[in-house]
PAROVEX-812452 format. One record per atom (N, C-alpha, C, O): residue in one letter; x, y, z. Coordinates in pm, whole numbers, padded with zeros to 5 digits, always signed. Layout:
! PAROVEX-812452
AXYZ...
END
This chain:
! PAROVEX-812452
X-10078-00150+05448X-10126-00276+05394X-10070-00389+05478X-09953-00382+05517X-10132-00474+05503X-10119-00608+05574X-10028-00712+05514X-10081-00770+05420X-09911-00751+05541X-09841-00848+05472X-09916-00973+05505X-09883-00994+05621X-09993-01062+05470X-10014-01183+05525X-09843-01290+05554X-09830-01364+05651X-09785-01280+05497X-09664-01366+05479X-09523-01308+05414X-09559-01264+05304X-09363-01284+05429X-09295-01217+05294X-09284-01330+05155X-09246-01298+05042X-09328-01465+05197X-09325-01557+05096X-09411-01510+04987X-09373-01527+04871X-09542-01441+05017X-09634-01434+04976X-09613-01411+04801X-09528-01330+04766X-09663-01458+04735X-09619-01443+04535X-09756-01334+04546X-09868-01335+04597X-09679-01247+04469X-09786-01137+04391X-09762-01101+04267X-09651-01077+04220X-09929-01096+04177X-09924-01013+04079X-09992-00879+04081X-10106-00870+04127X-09929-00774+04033X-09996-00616+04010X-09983-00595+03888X-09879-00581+03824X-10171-00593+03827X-10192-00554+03751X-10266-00394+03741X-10366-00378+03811X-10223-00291+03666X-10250-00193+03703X-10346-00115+03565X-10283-00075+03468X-10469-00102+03568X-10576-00063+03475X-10490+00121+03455X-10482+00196+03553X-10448+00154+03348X-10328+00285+03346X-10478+00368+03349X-10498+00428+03455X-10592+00377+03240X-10663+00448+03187X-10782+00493+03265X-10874+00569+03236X-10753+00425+03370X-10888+00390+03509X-10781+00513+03620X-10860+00593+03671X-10688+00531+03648X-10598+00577+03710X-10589+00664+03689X-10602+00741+03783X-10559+00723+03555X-10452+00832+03476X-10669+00960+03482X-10673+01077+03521X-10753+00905+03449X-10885+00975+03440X-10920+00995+03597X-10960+01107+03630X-10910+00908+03685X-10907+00909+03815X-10850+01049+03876X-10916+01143+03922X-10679+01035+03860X-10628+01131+03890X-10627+01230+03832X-10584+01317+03908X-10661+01288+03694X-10669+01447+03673X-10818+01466+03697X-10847+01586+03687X-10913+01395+03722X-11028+01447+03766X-11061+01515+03902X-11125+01614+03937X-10961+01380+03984X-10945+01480+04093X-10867+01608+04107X-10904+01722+04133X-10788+01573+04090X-10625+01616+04131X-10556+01721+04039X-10479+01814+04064X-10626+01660+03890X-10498+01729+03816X-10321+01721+03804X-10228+01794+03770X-10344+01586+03854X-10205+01494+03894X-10199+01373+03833X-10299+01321+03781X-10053+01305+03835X-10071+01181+03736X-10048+01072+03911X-10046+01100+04031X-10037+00954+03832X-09997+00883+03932X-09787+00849+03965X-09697+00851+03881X-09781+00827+04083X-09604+00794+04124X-09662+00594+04106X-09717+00504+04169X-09589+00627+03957X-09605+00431+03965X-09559+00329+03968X-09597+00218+03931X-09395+00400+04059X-09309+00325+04132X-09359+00322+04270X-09386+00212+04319X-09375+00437+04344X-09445+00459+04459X-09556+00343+04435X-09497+00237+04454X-09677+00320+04406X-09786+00243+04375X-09720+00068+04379X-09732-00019+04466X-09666+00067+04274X-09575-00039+04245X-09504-00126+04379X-09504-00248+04398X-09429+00010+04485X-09328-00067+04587X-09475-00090+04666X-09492-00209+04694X-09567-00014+04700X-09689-00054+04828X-09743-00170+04748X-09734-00272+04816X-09781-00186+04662X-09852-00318+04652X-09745-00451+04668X-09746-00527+04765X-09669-00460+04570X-09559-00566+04639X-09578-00596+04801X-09630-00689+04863X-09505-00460+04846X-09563-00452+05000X-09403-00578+05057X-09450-00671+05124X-09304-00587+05048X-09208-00647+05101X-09249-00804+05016X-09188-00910+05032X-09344-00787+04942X-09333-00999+04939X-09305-01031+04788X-09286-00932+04718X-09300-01147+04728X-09228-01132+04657X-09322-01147+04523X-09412-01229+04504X-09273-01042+04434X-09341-00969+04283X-09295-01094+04180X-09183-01134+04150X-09447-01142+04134X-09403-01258+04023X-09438-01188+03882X-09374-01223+03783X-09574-01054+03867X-09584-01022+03799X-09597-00876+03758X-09575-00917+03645X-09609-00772+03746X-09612-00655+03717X-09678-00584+03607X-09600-00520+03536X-09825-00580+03568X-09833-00575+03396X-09915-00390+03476X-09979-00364+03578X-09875-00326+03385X-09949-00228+03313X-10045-00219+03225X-09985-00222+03118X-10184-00207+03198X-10225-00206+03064X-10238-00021+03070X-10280+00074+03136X-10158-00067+02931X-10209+00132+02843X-10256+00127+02737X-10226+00041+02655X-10364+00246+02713X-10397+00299+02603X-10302+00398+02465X-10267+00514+02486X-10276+00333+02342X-10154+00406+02309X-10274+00550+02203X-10321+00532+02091X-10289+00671+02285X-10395+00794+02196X-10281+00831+02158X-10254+00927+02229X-10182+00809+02072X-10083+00896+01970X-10067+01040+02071X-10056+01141+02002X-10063+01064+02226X-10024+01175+02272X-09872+01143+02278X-09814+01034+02285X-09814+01297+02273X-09643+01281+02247X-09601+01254+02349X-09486+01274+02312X-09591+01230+02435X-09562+01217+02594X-09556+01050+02589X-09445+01003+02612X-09646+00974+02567X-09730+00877+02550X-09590+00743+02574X-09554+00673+02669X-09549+00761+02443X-09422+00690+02463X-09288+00699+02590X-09243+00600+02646X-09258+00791+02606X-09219+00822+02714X-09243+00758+02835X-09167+00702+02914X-09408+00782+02832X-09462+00720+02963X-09417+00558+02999X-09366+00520+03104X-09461+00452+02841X-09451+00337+02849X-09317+00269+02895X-09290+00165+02956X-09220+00406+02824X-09087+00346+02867X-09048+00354+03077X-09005+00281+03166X-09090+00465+03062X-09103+00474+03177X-09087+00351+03286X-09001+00308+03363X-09266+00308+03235X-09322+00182+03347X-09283+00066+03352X-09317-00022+03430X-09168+00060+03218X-09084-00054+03196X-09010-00019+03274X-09004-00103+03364X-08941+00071+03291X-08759+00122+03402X-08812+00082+03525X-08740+00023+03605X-08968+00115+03559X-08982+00115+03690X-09000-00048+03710X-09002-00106+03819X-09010-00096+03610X-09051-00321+03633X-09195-00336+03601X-09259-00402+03682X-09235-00305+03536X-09396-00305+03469X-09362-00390+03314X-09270-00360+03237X-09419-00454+03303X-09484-00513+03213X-09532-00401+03102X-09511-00288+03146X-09577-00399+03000X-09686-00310+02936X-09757-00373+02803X-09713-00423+02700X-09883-00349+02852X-09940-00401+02740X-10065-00318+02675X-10170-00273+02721X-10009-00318+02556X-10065-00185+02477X-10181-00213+02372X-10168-00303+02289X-10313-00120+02378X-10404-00146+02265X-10441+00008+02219X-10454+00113+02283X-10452-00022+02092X-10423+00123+02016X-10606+00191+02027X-10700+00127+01977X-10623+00296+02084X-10766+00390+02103X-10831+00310+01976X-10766+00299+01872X-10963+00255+01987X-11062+00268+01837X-11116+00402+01834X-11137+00473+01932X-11137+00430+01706X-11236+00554+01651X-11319+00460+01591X-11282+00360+01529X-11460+00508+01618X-11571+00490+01569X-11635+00571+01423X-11608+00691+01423X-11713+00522+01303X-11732+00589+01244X-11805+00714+01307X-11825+00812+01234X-11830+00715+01391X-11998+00829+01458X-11856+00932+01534X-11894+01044+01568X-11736+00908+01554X-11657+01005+01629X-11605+00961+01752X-11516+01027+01806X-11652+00851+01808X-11624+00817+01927X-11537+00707+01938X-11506+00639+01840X-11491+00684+02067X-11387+00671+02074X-11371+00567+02183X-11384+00609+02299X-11340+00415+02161X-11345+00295+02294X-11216+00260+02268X-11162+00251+02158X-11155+00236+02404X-11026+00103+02411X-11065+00109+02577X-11093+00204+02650X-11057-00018+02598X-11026-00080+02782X-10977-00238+02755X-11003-00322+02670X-10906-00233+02854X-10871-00364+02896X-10923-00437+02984X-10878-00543+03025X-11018-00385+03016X-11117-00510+03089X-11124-00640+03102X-11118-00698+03211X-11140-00698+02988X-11132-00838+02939X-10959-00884+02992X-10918-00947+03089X-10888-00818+02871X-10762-00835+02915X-10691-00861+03033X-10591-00933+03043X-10745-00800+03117X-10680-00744+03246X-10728-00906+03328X-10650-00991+03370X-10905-00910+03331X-10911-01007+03366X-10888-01154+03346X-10889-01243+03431X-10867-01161+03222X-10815-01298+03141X-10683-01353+03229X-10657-01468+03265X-10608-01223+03249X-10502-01226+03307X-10463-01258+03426X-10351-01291+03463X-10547-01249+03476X-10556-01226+03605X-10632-01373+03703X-10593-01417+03811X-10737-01415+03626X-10745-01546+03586X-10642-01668+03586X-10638-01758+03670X-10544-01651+03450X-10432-01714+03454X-10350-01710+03501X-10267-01797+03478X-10321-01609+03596X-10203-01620+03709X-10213-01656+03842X-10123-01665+03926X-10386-01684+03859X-10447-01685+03978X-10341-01812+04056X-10285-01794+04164X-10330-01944+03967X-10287-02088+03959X-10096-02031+04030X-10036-02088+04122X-10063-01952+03978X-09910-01933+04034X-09919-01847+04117X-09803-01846+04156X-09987-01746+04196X-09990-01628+04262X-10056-01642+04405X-10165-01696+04424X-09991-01596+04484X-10101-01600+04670X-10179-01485+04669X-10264-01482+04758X-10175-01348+04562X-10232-01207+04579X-10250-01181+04472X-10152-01207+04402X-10348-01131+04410X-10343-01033+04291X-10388-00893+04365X-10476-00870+04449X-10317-00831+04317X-10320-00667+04327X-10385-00612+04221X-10314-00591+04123X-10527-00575+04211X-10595-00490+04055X-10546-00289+04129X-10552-00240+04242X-10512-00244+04024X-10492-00096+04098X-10598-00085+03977X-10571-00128+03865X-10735-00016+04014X-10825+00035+03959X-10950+00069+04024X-10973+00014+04132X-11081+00195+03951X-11133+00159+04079X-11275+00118+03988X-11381+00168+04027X-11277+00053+03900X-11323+00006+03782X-11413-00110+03851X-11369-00224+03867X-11569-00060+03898X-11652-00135+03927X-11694-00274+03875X-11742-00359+03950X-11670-00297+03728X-11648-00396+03645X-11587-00516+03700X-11649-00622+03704X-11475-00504+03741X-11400-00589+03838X-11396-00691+03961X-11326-00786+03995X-11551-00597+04028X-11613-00670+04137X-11611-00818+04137X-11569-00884+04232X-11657-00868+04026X-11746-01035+03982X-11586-01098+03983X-11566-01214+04019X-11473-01006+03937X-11342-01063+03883X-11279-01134+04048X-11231-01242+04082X-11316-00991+04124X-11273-01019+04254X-11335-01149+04359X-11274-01216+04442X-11427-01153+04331X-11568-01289+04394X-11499-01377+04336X-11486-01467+04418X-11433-01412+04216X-11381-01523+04112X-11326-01541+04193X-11379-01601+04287X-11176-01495+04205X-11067-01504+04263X-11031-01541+04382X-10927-01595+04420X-11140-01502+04448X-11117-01504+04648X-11196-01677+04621X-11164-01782+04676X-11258-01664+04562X-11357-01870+04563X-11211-01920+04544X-11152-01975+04637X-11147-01899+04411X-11015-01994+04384X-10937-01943+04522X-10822-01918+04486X-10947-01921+04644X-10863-01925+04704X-10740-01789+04688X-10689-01770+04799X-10693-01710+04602X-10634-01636+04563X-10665-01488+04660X-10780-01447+04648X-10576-01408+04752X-10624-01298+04791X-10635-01191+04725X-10537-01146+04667X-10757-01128+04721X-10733-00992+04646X-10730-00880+04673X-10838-00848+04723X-10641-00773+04665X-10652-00614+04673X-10632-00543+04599X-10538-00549+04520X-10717-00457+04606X-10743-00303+04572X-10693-00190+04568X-10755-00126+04652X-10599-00109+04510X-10530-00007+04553X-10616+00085+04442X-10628+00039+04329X-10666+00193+04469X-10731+00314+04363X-10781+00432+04429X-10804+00428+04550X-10796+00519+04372X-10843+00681+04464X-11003+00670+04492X-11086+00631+04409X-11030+00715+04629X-11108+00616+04674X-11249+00680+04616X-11339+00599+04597X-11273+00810+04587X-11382+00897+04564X-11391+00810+04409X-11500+00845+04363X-11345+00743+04339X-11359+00746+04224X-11385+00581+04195X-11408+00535+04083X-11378+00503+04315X-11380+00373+04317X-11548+00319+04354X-11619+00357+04446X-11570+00246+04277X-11670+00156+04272X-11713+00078+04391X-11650-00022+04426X-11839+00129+04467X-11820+00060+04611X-11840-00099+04568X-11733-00157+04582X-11925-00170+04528X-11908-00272+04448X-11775-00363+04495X-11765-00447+04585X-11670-00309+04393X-11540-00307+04367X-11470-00304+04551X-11382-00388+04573X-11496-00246+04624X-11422-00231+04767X-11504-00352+04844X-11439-00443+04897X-11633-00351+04849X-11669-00446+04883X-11626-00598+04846X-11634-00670+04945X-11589-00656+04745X-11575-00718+04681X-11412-00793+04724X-11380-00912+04716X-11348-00701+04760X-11210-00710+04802X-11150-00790+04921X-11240-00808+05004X-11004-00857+04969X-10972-00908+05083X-10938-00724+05160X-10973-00685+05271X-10873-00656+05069X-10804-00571+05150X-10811-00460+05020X-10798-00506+04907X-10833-00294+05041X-10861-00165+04987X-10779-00026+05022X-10816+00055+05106X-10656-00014+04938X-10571+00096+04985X-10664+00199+04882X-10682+00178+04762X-10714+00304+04954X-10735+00450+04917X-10632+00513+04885X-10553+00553+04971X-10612+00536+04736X-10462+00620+04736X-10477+00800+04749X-10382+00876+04737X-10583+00831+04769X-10604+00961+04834X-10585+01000+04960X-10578+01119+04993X-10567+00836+05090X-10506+00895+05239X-10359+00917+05234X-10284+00951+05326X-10334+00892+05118X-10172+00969+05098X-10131+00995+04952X-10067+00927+04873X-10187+01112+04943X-10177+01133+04778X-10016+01188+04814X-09929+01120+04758X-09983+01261+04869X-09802+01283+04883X-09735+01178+04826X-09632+01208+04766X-09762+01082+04830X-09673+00956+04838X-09710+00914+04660X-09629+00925+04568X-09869+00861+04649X-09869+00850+04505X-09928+00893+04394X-09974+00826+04301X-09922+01051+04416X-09971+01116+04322X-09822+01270+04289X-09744+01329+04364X-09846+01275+04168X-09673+01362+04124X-09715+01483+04117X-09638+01575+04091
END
Protein backbone atom coordinates (compact mmCIF):
# COMPACT_ATOMS: atom_id res chain seq x y z
CA UNK A 1 0.00 0.00 0.00
CA UNK A 2 1.13 3.50 -0.86
CA UNK A 3 1.73 5.83 2.09
CA UNK A 4 0.76 9.18 0.55
CA UNK A 5 2.31 11.04 3.71
CA UNK A 6 3.21 9.44 7.70
CA UNK A 7 1.11 12.59 8.80
CA UNK A 8 -1.57 11.15 6.99
CA UNK A 9 -4.98 10.75 9.76
CA UNK A 10 -6.81 7.51 9.14
CA UNK A 11 -9.98 5.90 9.85
CA UNK A 12 -10.55 1.85 9.50
CA UNK A 13 -13.71 0.90 9.44
CA UNK A 14 -14.06 -2.76 9.09
CA UNK A 15 -17.70 -4.38 7.80
CA UNK A 16 -16.87 -7.92 10.38
CA UNK A 17 -19.97 -9.80 8.58
CA UNK A 18 -18.82 -8.92 4.88
CA UNK A 19 -15.30 -10.48 5.90
CA UNK A 20 -16.01 -13.24 8.35
CA UNK A 21 -18.74 -14.81 5.04
CA UNK A 22 -15.97 -13.74 2.65
CA UNK A 23 -13.47 -15.79 4.33
CA UNK A 24 -15.11 -19.18 5.14
CA UNK A 25 -16.52 -19.17 1.71
CA UNK A 26 -13.40 -19.10 0.41
CA UNK A 27 -11.03 -20.34 2.67
CA UNK A 28 -12.65 -21.78 5.52
CA UNK A 29 -10.52 -19.29 7.51
CA UNK A 30 -11.29 -16.33 9.67
CA UNK A 31 -9.61 -13.13 9.24
CA UNK A 32 -5.82 -11.92 11.26
CA UNK A 33 -7.46 -8.50 12.39
CA UNK A 34 -4.47 -7.18 13.81
CA UNK A 35 -2.55 -8.18 10.70
CA UNK A 36 -5.50 -6.22 8.58
CA UNK A 37 -5.55 -3.51 11.17
CA UNK A 38 -1.39 -2.79 11.11
CA UNK A 39 -1.63 -2.73 6.78
CA UNK A 40 -4.28 -0.35 6.66
CA UNK A 41 -2.89 2.17 9.20
CA UNK A 42 0.07 1.45 6.95
CA UNK A 43 2.80 3.58 9.27
CA UNK A 44 0.40 6.86 9.41
CA UNK A 45 -1.35 7.89 12.01
CA UNK A 46 -4.82 5.83 13.26
CA UNK A 47 -7.56 8.39 14.46
CA UNK A 48 -10.18 5.75 14.24
CA UNK A 49 -10.60 2.01 14.34
CA UNK A 50 -14.40 0.80 14.46
CA UNK A 51 -15.38 -2.77 13.86
CA UNK A 52 -18.99 -3.34 13.13
CA UNK A 53 -20.29 -6.94 14.42
CA UNK A 54 -23.16 -8.91 14.28
CA UNK A 55 -23.92 -10.24 17.93
CA UNK A 56 -25.85 -14.28 16.49
CA UNK A 57 -25.67 -15.47 20.29
CA UNK A 58 -22.63 -17.90 18.82
CA UNK A 59 -20.42 -18.88 21.96
CA UNK A 60 -17.26 -17.83 20.56
CA UNK A 61 -18.97 -14.54 19.65
CA UNK A 62 -18.00 -12.72 22.72
CA UNK A 63 -14.66 -13.70 22.78
CA UNK A 64 -14.25 -12.46 19.40
CA UNK A 65 -15.49 -8.78 20.35
CA UNK A 66 -13.15 -8.76 23.14
CA UNK A 67 -10.65 -9.69 21.09
CA UNK A 68 -10.93 -6.65 18.47
CA UNK A 69 -10.94 -4.42 21.39
CA UNK A 70 -7.17 -5.86 22.67
CA UNK A 71 -6.24 -5.51 19.16
CA UNK A 72 -7.56 -1.27 19.17
CA UNK A 73 -10.91 -1.70 17.38
CA UNK A 74 -13.69 0.07 18.31
CA UNK A 75 -16.89 -2.31 18.26
CA UNK A 76 -20.06 -1.69 17.44
CA UNK A 77 -22.67 -4.16 17.91
CA UNK A 78 -26.34 -4.87 16.46
CA UNK A 79 -28.16 -7.83 17.67
CA UNK A 80 -29.24 -10.47 14.28
CA UNK A 81 -33.25 -9.63 13.56
CA UNK A 82 -35.48 -12.72 13.15
CA UNK A 83 -38.21 -12.26 10.99
CA UNK A 84 -41.64 -13.65 11.60
CA UNK A 85 -41.29 -15.85 8.08
CA UNK A 86 -37.70 -17.33 9.70
CA UNK A 87 -35.34 -15.12 8.26
CA UNK A 88 -32.91 -13.44 9.35
CA UNK A 89 -31.30 -9.45 8.55
CA UNK A 90 -28.65 -7.34 10.49
CA UNK A 91 -25.91 -5.10 8.35
CA UNK A 92 -24.37 -2.11 9.05
CA UNK A 93 -24.47 -0.50 6.00
CA UNK A 94 -26.09 2.58 6.93
CA UNK A 95 -24.06 2.61 10.03
CA UNK A 96 -20.85 2.10 8.66
CA UNK A 97 -21.55 4.79 6.22
CA UNK A 98 -23.06 7.45 8.48
CA UNK A 99 -19.80 7.00 9.95
CA UNK A 100 -17.76 7.32 7.73
CA UNK A 101 -19.37 10.43 6.49
CA UNK A 102 -18.72 12.03 9.87
CA UNK A 103 -15.23 11.44 10.12
CA UNK A 104 -14.63 12.33 6.59
CA UNK A 105 -14.24 16.35 8.18
CA UNK A 106 -11.22 14.99 10.67
CA UNK A 107 -9.57 12.19 8.51
CA UNK A 108 -6.97 12.34 5.17
CA UNK A 109 -8.07 8.30 4.48
CA UNK A 110 -10.84 6.23 5.24
CA UNK A 111 -10.04 2.64 5.03
CA UNK A 112 -13.66 0.51 4.37
CA UNK A 113 -12.29 -3.34 4.75
CA UNK A 114 -15.25 -4.88 2.86
CA UNK A 115 -16.02 -6.04 -0.38
CA UNK A 116 -19.67 -4.91 -0.05
CA UNK A 117 -20.64 -3.43 -3.48
CA UNK A 118 -23.12 -1.15 -1.63
CA UNK A 119 -20.31 1.05 -0.71
CA UNK A 120 -19.30 2.14 -4.17
CA UNK A 121 -21.71 5.55 -4.13
CA UNK A 122 -20.10 5.83 -0.29
CA UNK A 123 -16.69 5.82 -1.98
CA UNK A 124 -17.64 8.58 -5.05
CA UNK A 125 -19.00 10.64 -1.75
CA UNK A 126 -15.90 10.69 -0.16
CA UNK A 127 -13.15 11.11 -2.86
CA UNK A 128 -15.64 14.60 -4.10
CA UNK A 129 -15.14 15.72 -0.23
CA UNK A 130 -11.62 15.42 -0.97
CA UNK A 131 -11.06 12.45 1.57
CA UNK A 132 -8.84 9.35 0.12
CA UNK A 133 -10.33 6.12 -0.03
CA UNK A 134 -9.22 2.42 0.28
CA UNK A 135 -10.25 -0.80 0.01
CA UNK A 136 -8.81 -3.72 1.68
CA UNK A 137 -11.19 -7.16 1.06
CA UNK A 138 -10.68 -10.73 -0.62
CA UNK A 139 -10.67 -9.91 -3.96
CA UNK A 140 -12.89 -12.89 -5.63
CA UNK A 141 -15.61 -11.77 -3.34
CA UNK A 142 -15.39 -7.97 -3.88
CA UNK A 143 -17.71 -5.93 -5.83
CA UNK A 144 -16.02 -4.63 -9.01
CA UNK A 145 -18.19 -1.54 -8.57
CA UNK A 146 -16.66 -1.19 -5.14
CA UNK A 147 -12.70 -1.47 -6.62
CA UNK A 148 -13.49 0.73 -9.19
CA UNK A 149 -14.81 3.23 -7.10
CA UNK A 150 -11.65 3.37 -4.91
CA UNK A 151 -8.20 5.72 -4.60
CA UNK A 152 -6.31 2.49 -3.81
CA UNK A 153 -7.52 -1.74 -3.49
CA UNK A 154 -5.52 -4.27 -1.28
CA UNK A 155 -6.68 -7.90 -2.36
CA UNK A 156 -6.30 -9.72 0.83
CA UNK A 157 -6.01 -13.03 -1.06
CA UNK A 158 -2.29 -11.90 -2.66
CA UNK A 159 -1.32 -12.72 0.81
CA UNK A 160 -3.72 -14.71 2.61
CA UNK A 161 -0.48 -15.98 4.91
CA UNK A 162 -0.41 -12.75 6.37
CA UNK A 163 -4.33 -12.12 6.84
CA UNK A 164 -6.11 -14.99 6.99
CA UNK A 165 -5.64 -17.59 10.45
Amino acid sequence: MTVVHPNQRVAVLVDSQNLYHSAHSLYSRNIDYSALLEEAVGGRELVRAIAYVIRADSPEEESFFEALIDIGFETKIKDIKTFGDGSKKADWDVGMSLDAVTLASHVDTVVLCTGDGDFSRLCSHLRHQGVRVEVMALGPSTAEELIEATDSFVDLTDREETFLL
